[in-house]
gemmi code that builds the backbone of each chain (N, CA, C; Angstrom):
import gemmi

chains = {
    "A": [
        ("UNK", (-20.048, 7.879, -34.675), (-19.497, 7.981, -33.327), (-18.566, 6.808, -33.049)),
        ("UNK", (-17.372, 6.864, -32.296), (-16.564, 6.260, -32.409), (-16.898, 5.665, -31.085)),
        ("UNK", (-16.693, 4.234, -30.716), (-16.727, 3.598, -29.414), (-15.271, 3.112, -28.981)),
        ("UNK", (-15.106, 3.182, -27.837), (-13.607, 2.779, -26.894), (-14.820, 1.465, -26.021)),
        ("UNK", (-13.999, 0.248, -26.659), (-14.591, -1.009, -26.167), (-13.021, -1.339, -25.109)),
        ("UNK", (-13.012, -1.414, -23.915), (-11.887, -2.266, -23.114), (-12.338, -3.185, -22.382)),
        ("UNK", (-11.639, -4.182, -22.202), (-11.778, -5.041, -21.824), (-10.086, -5.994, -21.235)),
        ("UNK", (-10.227, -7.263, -20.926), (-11.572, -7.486, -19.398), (-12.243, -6.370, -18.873)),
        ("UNK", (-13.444, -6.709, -18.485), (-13.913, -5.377, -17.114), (-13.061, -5.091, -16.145)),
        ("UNK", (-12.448, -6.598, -15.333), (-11.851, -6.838, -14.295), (-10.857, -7.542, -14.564)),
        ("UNK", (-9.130, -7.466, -13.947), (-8.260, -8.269, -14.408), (-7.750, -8.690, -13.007)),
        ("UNK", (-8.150, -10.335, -12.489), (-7.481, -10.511, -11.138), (-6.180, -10.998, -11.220)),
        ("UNK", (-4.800, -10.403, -10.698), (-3.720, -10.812, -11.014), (-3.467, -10.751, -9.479)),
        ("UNK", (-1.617, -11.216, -9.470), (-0.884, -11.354, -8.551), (-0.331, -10.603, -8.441)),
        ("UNK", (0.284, -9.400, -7.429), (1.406, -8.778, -7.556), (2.998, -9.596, -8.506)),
        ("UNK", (3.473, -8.978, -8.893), (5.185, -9.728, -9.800), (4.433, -10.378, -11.416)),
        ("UNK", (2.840, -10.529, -11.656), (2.448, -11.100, -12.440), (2.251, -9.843, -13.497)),
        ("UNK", (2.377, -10.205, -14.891), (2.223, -9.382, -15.919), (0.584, -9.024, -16.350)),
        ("UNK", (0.296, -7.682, -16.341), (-0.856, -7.310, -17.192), (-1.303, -6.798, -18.531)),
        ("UNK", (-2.139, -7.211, -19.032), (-2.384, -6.896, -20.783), (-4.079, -6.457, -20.585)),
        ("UNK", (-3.793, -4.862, -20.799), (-5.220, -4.495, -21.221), (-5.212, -4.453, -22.802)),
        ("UNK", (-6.801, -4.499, -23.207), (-7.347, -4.127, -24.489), (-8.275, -2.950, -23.945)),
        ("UNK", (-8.092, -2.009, -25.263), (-9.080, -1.043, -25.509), (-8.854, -1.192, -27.223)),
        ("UNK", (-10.137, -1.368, -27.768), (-10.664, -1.254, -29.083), (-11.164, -0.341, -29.569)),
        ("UNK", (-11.434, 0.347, -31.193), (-12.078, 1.097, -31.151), (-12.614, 0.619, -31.850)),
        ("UNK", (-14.277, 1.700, -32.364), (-15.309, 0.745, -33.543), (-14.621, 1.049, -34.464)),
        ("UNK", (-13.636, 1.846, -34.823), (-13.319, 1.867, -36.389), (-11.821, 2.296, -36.384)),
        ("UNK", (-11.096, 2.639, -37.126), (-9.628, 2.986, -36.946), (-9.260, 4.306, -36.493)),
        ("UNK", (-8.544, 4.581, -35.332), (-8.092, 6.286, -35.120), (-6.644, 6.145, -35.021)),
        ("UNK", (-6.022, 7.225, -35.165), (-4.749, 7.663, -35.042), (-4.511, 7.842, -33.920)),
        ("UNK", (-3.350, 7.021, -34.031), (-2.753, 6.125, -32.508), (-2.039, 7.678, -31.328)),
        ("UNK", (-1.750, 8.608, -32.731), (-1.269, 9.807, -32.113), (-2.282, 10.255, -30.768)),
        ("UNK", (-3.187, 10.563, -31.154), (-4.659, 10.466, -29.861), (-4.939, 9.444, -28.867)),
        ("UNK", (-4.414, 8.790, -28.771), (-4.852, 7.880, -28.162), (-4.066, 7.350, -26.739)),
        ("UNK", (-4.942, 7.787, -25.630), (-4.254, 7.654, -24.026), (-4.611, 7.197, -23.136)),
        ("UNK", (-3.672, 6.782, -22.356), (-4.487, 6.002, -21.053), (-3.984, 6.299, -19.633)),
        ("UNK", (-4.939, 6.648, -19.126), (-5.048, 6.758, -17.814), (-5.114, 5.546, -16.812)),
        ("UNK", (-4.495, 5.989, -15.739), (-4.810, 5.340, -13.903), (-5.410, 6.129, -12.974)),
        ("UNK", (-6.659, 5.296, -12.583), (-7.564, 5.990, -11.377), (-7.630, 5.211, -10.553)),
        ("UNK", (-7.045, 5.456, -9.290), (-7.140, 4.802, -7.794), (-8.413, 5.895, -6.891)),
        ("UNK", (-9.267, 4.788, -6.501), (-10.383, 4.930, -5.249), (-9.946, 6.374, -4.962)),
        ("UNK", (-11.191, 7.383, -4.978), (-10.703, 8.502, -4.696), (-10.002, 9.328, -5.197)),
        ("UNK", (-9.329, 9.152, -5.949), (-8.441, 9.961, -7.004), (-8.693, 10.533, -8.212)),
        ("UNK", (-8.053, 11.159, -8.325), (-8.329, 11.592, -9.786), (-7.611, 10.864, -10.617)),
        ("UNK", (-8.203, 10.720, -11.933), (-6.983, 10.208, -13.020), (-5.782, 10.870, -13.221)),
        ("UNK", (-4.788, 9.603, -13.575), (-2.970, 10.219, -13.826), (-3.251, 9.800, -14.970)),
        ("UNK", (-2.437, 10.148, -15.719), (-1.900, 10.076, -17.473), (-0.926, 9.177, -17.258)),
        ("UNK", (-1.375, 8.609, -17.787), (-0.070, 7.271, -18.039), (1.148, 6.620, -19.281)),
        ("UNK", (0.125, 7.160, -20.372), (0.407, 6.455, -21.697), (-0.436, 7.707, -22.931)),
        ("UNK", (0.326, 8.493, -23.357), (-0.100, 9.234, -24.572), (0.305, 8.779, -25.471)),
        ("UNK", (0.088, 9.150, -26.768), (0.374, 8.975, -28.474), (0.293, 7.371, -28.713)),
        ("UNK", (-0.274, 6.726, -27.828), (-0.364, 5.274, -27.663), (0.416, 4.414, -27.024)),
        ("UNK", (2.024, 4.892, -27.409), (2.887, 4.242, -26.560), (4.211, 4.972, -25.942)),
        ("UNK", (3.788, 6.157, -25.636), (4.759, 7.042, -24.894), (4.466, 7.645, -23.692)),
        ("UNK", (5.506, 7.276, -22.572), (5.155, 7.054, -21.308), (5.447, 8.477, -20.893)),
        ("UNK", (4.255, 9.239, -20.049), (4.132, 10.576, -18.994), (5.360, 10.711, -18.536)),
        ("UNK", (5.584, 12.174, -18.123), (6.452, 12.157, -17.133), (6.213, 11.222, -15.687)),
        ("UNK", (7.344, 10.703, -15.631), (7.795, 10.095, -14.394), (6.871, 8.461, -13.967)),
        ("UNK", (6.455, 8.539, -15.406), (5.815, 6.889, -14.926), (6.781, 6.046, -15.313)),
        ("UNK", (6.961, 5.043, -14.489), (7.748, 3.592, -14.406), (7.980, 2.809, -15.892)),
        ("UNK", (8.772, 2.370, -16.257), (9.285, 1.614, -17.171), (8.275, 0.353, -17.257)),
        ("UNK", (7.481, 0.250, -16.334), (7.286, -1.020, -16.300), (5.146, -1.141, -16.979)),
        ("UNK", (5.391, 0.167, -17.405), (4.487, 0.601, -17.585), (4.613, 0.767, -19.420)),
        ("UNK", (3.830, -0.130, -20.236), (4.147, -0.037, -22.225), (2.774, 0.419, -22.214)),
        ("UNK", (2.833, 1.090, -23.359), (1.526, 1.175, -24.570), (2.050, 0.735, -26.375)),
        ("UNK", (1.173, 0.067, -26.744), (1.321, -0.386, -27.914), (-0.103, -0.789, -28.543)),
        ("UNK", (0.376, -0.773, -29.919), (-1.318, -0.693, -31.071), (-1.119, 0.272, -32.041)),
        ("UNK", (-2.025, 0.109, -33.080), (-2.861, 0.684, -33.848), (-3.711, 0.643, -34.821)),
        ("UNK", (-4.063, 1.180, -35.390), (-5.701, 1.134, -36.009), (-7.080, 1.175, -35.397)),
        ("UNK", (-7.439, -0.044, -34.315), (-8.625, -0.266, -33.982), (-8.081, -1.140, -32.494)),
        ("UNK", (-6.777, -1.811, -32.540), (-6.474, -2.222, -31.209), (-5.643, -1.737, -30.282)),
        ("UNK", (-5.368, -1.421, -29.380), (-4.172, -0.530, -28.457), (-4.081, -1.522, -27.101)),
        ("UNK", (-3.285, -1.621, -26.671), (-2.949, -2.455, -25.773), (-2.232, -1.809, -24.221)),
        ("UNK", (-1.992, -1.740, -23.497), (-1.525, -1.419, -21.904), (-1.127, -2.619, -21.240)),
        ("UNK", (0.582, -2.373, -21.203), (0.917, -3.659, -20.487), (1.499, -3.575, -19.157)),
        ("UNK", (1.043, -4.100, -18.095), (2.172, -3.452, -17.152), (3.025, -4.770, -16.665)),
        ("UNK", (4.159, -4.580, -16.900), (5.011, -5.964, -17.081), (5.297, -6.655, -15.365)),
        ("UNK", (5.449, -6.058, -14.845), (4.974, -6.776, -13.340), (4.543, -5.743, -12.316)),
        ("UNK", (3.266, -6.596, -11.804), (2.268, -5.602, -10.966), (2.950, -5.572, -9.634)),
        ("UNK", (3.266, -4.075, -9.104), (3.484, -3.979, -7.969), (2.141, -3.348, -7.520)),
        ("UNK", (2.293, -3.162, -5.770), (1.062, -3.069, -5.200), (0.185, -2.112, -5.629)),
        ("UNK", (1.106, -0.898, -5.965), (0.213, 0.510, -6.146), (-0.383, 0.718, -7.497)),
        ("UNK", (0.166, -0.419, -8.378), (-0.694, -0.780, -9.711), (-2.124, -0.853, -9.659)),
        ("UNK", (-2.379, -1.754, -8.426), (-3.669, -2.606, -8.187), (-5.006, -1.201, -8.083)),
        ("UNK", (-5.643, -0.783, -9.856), (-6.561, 0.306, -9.690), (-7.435, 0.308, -10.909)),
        ("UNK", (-7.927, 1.334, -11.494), (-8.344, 0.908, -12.792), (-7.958, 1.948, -14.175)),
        ("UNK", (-7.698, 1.404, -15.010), (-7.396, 1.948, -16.235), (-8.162, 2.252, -17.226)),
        ("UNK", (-8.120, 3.449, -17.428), (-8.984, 3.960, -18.950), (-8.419, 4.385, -19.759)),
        ("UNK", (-8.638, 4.026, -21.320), (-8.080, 4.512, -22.085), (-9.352, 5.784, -22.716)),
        ("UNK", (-8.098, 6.799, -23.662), (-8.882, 8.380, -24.080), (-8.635, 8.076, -25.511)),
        ("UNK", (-9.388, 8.640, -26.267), (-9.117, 8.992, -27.777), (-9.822, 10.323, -27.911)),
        ("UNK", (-8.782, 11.386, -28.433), (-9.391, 13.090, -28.773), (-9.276, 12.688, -30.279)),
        ("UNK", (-10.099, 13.898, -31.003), (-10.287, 13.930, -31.989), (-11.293, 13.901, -32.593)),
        ("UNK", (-12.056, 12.477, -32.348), (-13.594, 11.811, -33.008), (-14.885, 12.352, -32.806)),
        ("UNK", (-15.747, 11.615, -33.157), (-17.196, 11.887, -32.162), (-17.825, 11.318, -31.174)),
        ("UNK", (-17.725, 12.074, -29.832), (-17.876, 12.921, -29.672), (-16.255, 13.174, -29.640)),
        ("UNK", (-15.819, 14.527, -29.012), (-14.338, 15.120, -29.595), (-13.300, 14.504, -28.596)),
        ("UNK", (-14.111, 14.252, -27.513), (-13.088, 13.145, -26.366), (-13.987, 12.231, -25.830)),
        ("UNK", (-13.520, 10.705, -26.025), (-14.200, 9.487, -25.642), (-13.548, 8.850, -24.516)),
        ("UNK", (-14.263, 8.401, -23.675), (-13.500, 7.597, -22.555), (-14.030, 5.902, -22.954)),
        ("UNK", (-12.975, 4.730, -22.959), (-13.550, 3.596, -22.694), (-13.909, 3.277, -21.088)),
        ("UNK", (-14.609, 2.262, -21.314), (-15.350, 1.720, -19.644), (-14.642, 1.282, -18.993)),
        ("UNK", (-13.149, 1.249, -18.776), (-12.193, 0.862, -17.649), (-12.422, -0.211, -17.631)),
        ("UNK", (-11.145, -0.546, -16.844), (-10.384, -1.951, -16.994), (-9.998, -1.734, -15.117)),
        ("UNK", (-10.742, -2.577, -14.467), (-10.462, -2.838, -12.917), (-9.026, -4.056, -12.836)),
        ("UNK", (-7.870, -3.847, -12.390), (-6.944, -4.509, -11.807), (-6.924, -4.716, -10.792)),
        ("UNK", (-7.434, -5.921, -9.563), (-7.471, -6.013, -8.922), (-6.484, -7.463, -8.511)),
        ("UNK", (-6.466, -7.497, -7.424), (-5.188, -8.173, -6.698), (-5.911, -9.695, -6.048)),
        ("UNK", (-5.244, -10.458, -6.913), (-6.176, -12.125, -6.785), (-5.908, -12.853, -5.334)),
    ],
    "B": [
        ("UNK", (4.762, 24.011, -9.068), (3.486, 22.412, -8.861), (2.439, 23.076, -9.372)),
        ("UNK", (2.008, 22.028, -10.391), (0.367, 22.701, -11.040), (-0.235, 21.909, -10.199)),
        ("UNK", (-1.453, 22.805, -9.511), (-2.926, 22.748, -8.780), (-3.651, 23.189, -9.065)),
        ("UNK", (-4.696, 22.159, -9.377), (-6.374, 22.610, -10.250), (-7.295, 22.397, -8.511)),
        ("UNK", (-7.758, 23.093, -8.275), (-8.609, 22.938, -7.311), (-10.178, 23.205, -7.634)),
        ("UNK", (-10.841, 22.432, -7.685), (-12.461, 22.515, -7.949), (-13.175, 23.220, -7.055)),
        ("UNK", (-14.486, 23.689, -6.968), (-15.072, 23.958, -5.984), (-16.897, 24.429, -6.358)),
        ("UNK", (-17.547, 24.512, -5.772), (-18.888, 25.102, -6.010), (-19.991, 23.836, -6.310)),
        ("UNK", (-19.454, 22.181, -5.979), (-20.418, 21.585, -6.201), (-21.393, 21.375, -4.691)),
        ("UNK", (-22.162, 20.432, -4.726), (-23.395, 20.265, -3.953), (-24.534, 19.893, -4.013)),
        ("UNK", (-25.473, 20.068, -3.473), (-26.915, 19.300, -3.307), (-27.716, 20.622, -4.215)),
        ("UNK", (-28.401, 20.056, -5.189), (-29.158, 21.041, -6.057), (-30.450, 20.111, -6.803)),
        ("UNK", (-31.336, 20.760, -6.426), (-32.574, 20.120, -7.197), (-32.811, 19.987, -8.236)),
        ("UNK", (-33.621, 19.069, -8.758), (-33.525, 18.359, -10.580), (-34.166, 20.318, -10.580)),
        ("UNK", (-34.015, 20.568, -12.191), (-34.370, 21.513, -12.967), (-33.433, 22.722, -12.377)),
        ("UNK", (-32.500, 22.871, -11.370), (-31.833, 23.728, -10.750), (-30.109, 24.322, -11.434)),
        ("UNK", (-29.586, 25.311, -10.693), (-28.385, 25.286, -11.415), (-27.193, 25.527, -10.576)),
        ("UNK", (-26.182, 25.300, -10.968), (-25.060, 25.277, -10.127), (-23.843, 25.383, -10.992)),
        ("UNK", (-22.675, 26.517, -10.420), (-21.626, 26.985, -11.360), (-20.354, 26.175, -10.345)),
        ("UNK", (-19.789, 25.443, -11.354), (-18.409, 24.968, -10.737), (-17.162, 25.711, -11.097)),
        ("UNK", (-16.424, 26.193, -10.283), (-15.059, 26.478, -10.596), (-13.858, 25.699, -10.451)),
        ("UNK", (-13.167, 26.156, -11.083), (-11.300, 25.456, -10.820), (-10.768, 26.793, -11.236)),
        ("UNK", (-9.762, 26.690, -9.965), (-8.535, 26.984, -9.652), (-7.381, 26.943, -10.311)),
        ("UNK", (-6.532, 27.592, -10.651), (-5.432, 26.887, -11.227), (-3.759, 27.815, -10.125)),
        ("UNK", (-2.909, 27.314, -10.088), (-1.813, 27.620, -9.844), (-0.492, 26.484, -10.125)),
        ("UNK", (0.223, 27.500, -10.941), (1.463, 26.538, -11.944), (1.077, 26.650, -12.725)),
        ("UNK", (-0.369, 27.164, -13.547), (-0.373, 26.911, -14.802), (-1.534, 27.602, -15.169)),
        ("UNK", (-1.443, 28.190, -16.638), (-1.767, 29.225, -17.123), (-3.531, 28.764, -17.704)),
        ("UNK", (-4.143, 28.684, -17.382), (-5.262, 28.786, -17.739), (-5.960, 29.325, -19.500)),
        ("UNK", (-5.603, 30.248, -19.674), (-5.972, 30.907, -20.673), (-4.829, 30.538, -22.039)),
        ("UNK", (-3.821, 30.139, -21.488), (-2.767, 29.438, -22.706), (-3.025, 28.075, -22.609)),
        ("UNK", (-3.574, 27.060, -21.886), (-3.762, 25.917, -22.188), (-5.347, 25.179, -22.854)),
        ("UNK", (-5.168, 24.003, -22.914), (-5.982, 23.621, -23.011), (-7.079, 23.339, -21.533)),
        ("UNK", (-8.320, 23.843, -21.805), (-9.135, 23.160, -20.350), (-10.194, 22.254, -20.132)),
        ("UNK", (-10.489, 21.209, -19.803), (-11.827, 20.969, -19.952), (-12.430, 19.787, -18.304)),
        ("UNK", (-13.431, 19.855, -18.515), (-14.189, 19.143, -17.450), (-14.307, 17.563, -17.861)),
        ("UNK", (-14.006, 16.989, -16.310), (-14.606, 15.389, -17.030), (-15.734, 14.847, -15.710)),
        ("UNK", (-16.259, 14.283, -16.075), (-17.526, 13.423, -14.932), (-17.142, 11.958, -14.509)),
        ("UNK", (-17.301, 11.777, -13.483), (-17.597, 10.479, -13.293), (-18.851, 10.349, -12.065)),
        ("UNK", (-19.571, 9.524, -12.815), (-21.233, 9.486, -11.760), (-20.897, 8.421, -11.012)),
        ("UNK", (-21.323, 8.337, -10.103), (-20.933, 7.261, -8.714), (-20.920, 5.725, -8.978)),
        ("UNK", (-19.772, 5.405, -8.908), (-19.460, 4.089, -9.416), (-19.538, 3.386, -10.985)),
        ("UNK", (-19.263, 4.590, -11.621), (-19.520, 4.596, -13.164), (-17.688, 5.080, -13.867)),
        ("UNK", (-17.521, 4.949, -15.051), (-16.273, 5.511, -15.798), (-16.021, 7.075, -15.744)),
        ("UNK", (-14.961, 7.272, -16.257), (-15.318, 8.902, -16.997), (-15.697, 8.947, -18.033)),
        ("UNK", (-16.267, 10.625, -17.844), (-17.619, 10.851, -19.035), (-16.736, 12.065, -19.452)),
        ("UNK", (-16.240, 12.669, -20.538), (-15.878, 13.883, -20.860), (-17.209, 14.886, -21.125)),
        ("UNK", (-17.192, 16.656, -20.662), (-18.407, 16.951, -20.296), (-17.930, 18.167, -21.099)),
        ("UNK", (-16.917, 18.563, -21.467), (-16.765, 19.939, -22.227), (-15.127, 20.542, -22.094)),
        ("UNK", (-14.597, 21.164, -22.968), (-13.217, 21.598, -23.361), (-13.368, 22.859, -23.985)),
        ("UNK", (-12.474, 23.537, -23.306), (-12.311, 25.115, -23.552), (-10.618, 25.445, -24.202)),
        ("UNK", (-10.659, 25.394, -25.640), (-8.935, 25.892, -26.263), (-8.417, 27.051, -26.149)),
        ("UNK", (-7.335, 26.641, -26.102), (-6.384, 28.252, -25.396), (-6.747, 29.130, -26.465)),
        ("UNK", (-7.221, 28.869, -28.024), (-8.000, 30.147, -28.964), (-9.370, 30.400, -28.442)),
        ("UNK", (-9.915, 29.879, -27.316), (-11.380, 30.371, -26.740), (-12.335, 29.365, -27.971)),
        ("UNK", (-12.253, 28.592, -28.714), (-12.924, 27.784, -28.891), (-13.655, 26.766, -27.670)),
        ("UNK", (-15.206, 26.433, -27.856), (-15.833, 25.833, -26.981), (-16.003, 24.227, -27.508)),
        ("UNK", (-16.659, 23.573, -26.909), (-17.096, 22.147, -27.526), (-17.818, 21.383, -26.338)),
        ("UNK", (-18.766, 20.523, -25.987), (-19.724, 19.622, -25.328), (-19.924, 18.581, -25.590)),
        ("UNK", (-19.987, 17.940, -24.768), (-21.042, 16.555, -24.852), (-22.506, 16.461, -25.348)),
        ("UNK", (-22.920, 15.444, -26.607), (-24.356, 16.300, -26.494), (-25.351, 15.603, -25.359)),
        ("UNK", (-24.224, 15.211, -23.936), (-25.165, 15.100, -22.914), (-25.513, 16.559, -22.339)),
        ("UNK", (-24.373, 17.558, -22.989), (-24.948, 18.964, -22.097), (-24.758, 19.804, -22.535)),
        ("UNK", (-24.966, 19.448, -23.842), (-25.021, 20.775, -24.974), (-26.212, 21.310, -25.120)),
        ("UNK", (-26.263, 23.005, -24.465), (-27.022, 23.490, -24.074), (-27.807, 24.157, -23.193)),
        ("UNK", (-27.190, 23.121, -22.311), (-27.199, 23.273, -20.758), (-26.332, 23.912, -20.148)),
        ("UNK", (-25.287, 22.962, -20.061), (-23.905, 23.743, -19.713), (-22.780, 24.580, -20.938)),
        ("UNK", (-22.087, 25.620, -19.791), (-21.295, 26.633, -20.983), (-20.028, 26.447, -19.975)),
        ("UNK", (-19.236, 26.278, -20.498), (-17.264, 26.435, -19.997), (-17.091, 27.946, -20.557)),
        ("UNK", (-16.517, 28.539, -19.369), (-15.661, 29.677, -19.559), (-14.712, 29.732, -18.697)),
        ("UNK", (-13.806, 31.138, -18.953), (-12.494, 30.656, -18.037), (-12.531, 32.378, -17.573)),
        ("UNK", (-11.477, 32.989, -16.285), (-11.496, 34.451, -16.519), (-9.829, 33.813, -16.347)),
        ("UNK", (-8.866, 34.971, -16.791), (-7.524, 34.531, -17.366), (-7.136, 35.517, -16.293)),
        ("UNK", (-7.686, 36.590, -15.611), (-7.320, 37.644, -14.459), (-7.201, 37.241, -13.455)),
        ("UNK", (-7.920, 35.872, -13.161), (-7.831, 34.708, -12.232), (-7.933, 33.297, -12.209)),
        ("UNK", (-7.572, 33.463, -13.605), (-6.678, 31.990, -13.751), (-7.661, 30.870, -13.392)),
        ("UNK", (-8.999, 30.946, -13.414), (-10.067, 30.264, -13.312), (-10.639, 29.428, -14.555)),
        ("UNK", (-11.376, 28.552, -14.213), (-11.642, 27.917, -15.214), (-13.325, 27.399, -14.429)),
        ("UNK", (-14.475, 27.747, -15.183), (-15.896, 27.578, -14.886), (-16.143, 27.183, -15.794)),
        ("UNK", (-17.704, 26.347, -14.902), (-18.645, 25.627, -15.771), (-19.648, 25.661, -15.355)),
        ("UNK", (-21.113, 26.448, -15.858), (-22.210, 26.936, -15.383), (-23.067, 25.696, -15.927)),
        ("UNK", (-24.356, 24.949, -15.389), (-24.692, 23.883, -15.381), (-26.587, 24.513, -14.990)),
        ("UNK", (-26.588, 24.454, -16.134), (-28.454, 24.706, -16.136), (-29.451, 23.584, -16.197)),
        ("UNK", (-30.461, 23.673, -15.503), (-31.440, 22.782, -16.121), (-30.899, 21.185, -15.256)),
        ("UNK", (-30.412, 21.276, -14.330), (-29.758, 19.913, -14.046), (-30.867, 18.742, -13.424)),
        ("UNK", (-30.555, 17.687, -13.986), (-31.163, 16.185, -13.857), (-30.490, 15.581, -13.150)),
        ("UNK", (-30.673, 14.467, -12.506), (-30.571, 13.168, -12.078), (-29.168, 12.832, -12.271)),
        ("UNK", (-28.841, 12.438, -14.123), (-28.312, 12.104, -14.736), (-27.116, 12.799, -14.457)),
        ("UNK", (-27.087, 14.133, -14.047), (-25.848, 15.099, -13.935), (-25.033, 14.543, -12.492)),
        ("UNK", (-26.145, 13.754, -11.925), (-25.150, 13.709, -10.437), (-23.744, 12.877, -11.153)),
        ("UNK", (-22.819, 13.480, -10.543), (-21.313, 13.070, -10.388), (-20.380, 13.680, -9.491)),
        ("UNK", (-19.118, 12.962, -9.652), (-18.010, 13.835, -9.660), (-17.403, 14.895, -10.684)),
        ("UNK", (-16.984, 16.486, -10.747), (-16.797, 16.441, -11.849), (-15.322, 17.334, -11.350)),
        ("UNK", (-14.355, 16.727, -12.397), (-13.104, 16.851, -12.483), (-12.784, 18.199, -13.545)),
        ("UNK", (-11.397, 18.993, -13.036), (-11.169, 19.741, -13.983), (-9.815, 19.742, -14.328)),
        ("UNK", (-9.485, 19.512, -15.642), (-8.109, 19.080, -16.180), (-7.514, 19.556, -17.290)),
        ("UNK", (-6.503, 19.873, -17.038), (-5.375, 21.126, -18.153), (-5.064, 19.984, -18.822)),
        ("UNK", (-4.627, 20.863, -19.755), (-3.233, 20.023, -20.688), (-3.163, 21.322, -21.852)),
        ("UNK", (-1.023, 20.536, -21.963), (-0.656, 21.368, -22.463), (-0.684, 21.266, -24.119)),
        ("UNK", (-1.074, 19.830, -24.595), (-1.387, 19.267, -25.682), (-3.016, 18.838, -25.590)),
        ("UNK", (-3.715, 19.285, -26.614), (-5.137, 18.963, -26.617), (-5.563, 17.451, -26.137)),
        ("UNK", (-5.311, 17.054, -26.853), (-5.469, 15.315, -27.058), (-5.369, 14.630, -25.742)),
        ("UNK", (-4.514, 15.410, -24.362), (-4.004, 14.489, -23.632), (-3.810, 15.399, -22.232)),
        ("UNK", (-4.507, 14.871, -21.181), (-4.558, 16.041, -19.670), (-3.687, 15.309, -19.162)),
        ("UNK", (-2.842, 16.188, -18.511), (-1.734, 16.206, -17.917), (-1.683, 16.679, -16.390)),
        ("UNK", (-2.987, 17.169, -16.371), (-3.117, 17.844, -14.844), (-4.602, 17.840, -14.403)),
        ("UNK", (-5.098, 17.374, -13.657), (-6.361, 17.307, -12.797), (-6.781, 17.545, -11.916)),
        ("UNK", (-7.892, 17.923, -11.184), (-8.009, 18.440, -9.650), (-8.477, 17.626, -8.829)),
        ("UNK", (-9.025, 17.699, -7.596), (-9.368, 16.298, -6.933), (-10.977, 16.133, -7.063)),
        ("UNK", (-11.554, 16.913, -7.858), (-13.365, 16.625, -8.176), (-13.876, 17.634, -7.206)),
        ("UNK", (-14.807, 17.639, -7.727), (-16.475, 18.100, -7.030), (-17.505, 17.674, -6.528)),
        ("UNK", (-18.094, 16.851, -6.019), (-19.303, 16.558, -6.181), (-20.711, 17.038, -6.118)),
        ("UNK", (-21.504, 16.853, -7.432), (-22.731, 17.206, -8.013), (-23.644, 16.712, -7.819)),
        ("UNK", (-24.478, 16.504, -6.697), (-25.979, 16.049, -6.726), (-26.958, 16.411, -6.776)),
        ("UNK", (-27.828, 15.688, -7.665), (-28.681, 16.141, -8.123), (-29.922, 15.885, -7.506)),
        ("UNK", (-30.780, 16.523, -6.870), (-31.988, 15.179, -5.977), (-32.889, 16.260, -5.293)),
        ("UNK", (-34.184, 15.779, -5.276), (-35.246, 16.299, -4.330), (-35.454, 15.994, -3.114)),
    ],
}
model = gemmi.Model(1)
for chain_id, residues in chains.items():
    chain = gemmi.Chain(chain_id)
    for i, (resn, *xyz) in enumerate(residues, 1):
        res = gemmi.Residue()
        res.name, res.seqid = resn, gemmi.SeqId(i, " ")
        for name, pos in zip(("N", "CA", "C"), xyz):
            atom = gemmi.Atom()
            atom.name, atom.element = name, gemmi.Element(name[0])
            atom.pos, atom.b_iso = gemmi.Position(*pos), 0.0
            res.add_atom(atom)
        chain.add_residue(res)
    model.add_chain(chain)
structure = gemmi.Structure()
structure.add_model(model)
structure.setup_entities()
């Protein structure tokens, strides 16, 4: 069984300040699978970042994915307000056939 | 505009059962990919089961067994019948297309599932 380790739990930043998530996996997957979501209070998750580093329709530039093998990364190069939520990354494929990591809280310092 | 709209959750007693539906409009149900995701109150998402546009099934083995995904394509629905429910089942549970397996592209605004005596 494959684990999605992310981390920080919590990332306190500044709005205009740059963010760097990690999501790990226990062993190597193909980066092709591999996605990340944004969930704001109440919401449902948006797709943010598929095939590891190719951005959804209509999400912001300011928004990267990069990695592979076992590390994948989510950068959002300066936080504006509506950033401030939490991020999960997905991997299809493994066992079980879709994994969620434990989110990554961005919150506003 | 694709809209997944959920519906049929609620207050249901441990060992009890309860069928959730989604909605779909904008988008084809029976040609995409479908599947359910959870999130229990103040917890991550949990993926709970995926239904392929070849009618292939697949589960969590948190509810393999329990629960079955089906879809009717005459109404563009997408269900998830939920037997035997615990504690453990209380959540939100989300229902989300995509047009590539690997990756949902469309979601509804949840359900909520409680589970309790």
């Amino acid at each position: 069984e494959i684990v999605l380790t992310q981390s920080p739990g919590t990332l306190s930043l500044s709005p205009g300040e740059r963010a760097t998530l990690s999501c790990r996996a226990s062993q190597s997957v193909s980066s092709s699978y591999l996605v990340w979501y944004q969930q704001k209070p109440g919401q449902a998750p948006r797709l943010l970042i598929y095939g590891a580093s190719s951005r959804a329709t209509g999400i912001p530039d300011r928004f990267s994915g990069s990695g592979s093998g076992t590390d994948f990364t989510l950068t959002i190069s300066r936080l504006e307000p509506e950033d401030f939520a939490v991020y999960y990354c997905q991997l299809y494929g493994s066992s079980p056939l879709l994994t969620f990591g434990g989110g990554t809280k961005v919150e506003i310092k | 505009e694709v809209q997944l709209v959920e519906s049929g959750g609620g207050l249901v007693q441990p060992g009890g059962s309860l069928r959730l539906s989604c909605a779909a409009s904008g988008f084809t149900v029976g040609s995409n990919y479908m599947s359910w995701v959870r999130q229990a109150p103040g917890k991550g998402l949990e993926w709970v089961s995926i239904l392929y546009s070849g009618g292939s099934t697949y589960y969590a083995d948190s509810v393999k067994g329990r629960f079955t995904i089906s879809r009717d394509n005459s109404k563009n629905t997408l269900s998830l019948q939920m037997n035997t429910l615990g504690a453990e089942d209380t959540a939100v549970y989300y229902c989300a297309g995509a047009a590539i397996r690997s990756r949902f592209d469309y979601w509804g605004q949840g359900t909520l599932v409680t589970v309790s005596s």
